[in-house]
C-alpha positions in Angstrom: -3.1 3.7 6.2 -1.9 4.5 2.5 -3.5 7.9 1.6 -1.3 7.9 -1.6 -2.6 4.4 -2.6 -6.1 6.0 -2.0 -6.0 8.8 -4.0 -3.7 7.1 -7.1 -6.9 4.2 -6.7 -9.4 7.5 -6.4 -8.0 8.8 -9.5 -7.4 5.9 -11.4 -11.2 4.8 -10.8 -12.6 8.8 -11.5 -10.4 8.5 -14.9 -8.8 12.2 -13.4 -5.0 13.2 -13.4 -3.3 15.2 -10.1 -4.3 18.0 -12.1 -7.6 17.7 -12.1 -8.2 17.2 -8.3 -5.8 20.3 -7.4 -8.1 22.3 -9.8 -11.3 21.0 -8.5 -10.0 21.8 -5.4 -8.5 25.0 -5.5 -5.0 24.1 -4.4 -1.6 23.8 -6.5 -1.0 20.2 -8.2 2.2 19.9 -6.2 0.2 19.4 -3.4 -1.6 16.6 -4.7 1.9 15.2 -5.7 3.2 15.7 -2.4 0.0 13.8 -1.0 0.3 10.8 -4.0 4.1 10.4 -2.1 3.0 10.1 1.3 4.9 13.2 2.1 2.2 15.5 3.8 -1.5 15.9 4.4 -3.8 17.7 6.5 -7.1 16.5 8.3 -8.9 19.6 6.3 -7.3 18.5 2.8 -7.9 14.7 3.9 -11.9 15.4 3.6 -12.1 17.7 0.7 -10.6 15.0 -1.0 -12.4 12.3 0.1 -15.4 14.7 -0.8 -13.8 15.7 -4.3 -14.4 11.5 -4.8 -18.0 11.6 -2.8 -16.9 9.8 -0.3 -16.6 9.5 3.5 -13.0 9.7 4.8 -13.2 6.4 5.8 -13.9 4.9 2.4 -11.5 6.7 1.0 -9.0 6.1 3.3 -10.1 1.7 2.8 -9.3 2.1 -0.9 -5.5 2.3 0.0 -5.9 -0.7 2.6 -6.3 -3.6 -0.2 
């Protein structure tokens, strides 16, 4: 399971930089860094960004399995 290569696919695809999502989301864009590194993530953050992208958890989380 890559989350990073999920959301740098996600963001790619949704033409959106880090700093879009984090604002979108209401967090800071060093989270969303942090995440694009595979350094941290929670369950919670996991689905609002999978919902961010109108997806399930488990599409999103396919993206980064190619």
């Amino acid at each position: 399971m890559n989350i990073g290569k999920s959301l740098k696919i996600s963001l790619l695809k949704n033409n959106m930089e880090q700093s879009d999502l984090a604002q979108k989301l209401g967090i800071h864009q060093s989270n969303i860094s942090r995440i694009a590194n595979c350094k941290t993530i929670t369950t919670e953050t996991l689905e609002r960004i999978a919902g961010a992208f109108n997806m399930k958890v488990s599409e999103f989380v396919a993206i980064g399995e190619d």
